[in-house]
N, C-alpha and C positions, 0 to 999 in steps of 0.2 A: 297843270298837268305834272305829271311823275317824272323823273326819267325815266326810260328804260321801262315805260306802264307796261311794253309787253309780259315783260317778268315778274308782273304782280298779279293780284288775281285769282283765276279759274289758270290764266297761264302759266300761272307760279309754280302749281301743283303736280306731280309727278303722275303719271297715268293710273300708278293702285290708288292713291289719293285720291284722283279723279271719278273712279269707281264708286271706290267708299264713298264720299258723298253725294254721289248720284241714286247709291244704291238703297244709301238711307233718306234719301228726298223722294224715292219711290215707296219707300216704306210708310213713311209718315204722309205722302199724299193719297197711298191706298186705303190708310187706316183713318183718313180726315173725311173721303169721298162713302166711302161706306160703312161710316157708322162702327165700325170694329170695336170691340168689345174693350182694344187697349188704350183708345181716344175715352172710354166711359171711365175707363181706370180715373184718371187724370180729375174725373169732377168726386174722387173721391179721396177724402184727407187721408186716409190710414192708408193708401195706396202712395203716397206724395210722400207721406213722411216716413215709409217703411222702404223707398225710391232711395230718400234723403239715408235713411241710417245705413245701405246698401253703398253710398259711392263714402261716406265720409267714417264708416269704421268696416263694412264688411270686405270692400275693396281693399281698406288700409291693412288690414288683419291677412286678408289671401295673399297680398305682395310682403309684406313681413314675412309671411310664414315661408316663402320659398327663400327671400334673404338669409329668413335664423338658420334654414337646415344647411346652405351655402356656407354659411359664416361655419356652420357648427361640422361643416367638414374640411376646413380647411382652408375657404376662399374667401378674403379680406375684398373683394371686389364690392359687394351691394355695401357694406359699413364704408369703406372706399368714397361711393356716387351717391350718399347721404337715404341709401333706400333700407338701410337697419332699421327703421321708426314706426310709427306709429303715425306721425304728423299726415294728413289726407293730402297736403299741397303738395308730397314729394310723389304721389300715386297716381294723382287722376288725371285722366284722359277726358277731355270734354266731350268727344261723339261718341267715347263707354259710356259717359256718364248718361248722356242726355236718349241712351237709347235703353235704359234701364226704365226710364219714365214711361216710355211705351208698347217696351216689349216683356221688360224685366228680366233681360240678359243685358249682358253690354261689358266692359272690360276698364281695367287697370293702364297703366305705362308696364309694361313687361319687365322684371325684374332683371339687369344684367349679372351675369358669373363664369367664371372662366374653370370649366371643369379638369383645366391644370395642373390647377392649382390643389385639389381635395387628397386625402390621404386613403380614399380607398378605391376601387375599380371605377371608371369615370363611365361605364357606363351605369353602374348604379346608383350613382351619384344622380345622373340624370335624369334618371326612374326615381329619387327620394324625391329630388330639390321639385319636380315637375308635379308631382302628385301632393305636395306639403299644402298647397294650395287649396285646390277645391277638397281634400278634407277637412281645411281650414274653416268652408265652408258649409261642409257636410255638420262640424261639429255647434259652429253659430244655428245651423237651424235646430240641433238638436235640444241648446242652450233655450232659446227661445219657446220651444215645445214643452219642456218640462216646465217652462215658468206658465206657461198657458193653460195647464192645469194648474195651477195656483190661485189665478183670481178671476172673481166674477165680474168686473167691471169692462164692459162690452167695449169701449173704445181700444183698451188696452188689450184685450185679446185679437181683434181685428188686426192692430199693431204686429203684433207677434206671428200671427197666421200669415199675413202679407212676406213678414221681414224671413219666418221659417219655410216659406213656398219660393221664396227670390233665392234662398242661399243654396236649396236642396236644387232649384232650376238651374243655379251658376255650375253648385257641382256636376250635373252631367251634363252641363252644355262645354264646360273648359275640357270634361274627357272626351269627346268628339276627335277623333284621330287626324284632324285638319288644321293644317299650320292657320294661325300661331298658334293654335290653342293647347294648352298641356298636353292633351292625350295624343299630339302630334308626336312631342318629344319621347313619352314614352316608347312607343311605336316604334319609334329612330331605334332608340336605343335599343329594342327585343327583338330586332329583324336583324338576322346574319350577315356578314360582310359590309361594306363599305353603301352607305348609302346618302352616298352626297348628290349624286343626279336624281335619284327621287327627289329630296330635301327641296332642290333648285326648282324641281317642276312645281310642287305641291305649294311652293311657297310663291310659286309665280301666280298660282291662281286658286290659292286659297281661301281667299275672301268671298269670289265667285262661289267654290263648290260649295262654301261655308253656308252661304245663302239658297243655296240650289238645297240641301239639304236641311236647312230648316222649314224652307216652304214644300216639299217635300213629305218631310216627316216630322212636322210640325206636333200633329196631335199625338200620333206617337210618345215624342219625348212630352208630351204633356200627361199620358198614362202612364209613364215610368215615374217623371213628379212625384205625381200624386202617391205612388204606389208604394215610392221610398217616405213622403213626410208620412202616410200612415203606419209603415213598419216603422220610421223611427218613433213616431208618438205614441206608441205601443212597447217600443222598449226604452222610453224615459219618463214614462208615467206608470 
C-alpha cells in the first residue's frame, strides 16, 4: 500500500478535475454506447492522422501564436516558461489532446503572460494576445484549403479536409465566450468596469456551461464550420 493512498487517485483530484473527467468519460461512453458518428471517425486514418497533425503542430502553432504576440508586446513571461517554441512537448494537454480524437475540439496547456508587463493598453493587449490564437487557426485551415486544390491524390485531400474542418472547428469553439476559452478573455476585457466577480463565477463553472453549450448547440456550431471552411475555400482558391 501507499501512504497516505487517500491522497492519491480519484482522491487526489481537485473537484473541476473531477468533473473534467467524469465529464469526458460520459462523453466517450455516450459516443461508444451509440454508435456516434465520432467513435466511426477513429476507424478512419485521415481522421487519426489529421487528430495527430492537430495536437503535434496545430496546437503548437495556436499557443505560440499567443506567446509571440505577448513576447512582441512587451511580456518576457511565455519565452520565460519555455512556451516561445514550436516544440509539441512544451503544449499538450493529454485530455485536449485525446478529446480531439473524438470530438475534434479539445485544447492546449494555456499560454501564461502577465499583461503588466506590455507597452500598450492592457486591456488591448488582452483582446490581441487572446484572439493570436484561433486565427492561428483560422489561417492553418486556410493554409491547407488552398493546397487542396492543388492535388488530385484522394488520401492527401482527405488529409487536408479533416486537418482544414479541425482548425476552422478550434477557431470558433476557443471564441465561445466561456472561461477558459479565448473568447472568455476577450469579453473580460470589452465589458466596462471591474469584472473580477464575473471572472470568479464563470471560471467556477465553466467547464460545466462549456459542455452544457456544446450539447446544446452542438449542430449549430457545426453550420457555422461548415459555413466558414466554405467561404474560406472560396477566397483561397
Amino acid at each position: 500500500m501507499y501512504p497516505n493512498s487517500s491522497n492519491r487517485g480519484w482522491n487526489s483530484l481537485s473537484r473541476t478535475q473531477q468533473i473534467v473527467v467524469a465529464v469526458i468519460g460520459v462523453i466517450v461512453l455516450y459516443a461508444l454506447l451509440s454508435g456516434a458518428s465520432a467513435i466511426g471517425r477513429l476507424g478512419d486514418p485521415n481522421w487519426i492522422v489529421a487528430a495527430a497533425a492537430i495536437v503535434f503542430i496545430a496546437f503548437p502553432v495556436h499557443e505560440l501564436a499567443h506567446a509571440a504576440m505577448a513576447v512582441a508586446l512587451g511580456d518576457p513571461t511565455p519565452r520565460r516558461q519555455g512556451r516561445y517554441t514550436l516544440n509539441p512537448l512544451a503544449h499538450i494537454d493529454p485530455i485536449g489532446a485525446v478529446l480531439i480524437l473524438f470530438t475534434g475540439f479539445g485544447w492546449a496547456k494555456p499560454v501564461q503572460w502577465n499583461p503588466r508587463n506590455v507597452t500598450i493598453d492592457a486591456r488591448l493587449a488582452v483582446i490581441l494576445v487572446s484572439l493570436a490564437g484561433p486565427v492561428s487557426n483560422l489561417i492553418m485551415a486556410g493554409i491547407a484549403l488552398f493546397f487542396l486544390d492543388k492535388t488530385t491524390i484522394d488520401i492527401v485531400r482527405h488529409f487536408l479536409e479533416s486537418f482544414a474542418f479541425i482548425n476552422v472547428l478550434l477557431f470558433v469553439f476557443n471564441l465561445i465566450p466561456v472561461p477558459p476559452l479565448d473568447g472568455s478573455h476577450v469579453l473580460f476585457a470589452l465589458l466596462p468596469g471591474n469584472t473580477y466577480e464575473l471572472q470568479e463565477t464563470l471560471q467556477r463553472y465553466g467547464f460545466l456551461l462549456l459542455m452544457v453549450v456544446i450539447f446544446i448547440s452542438g449542430s449549430f456550431i457545426s453550420r457555422i464550420v461548415w459555413t466558414i471552411v466554405q467561404a474560406l475555400y472560396g477566397l483561397v482558391t
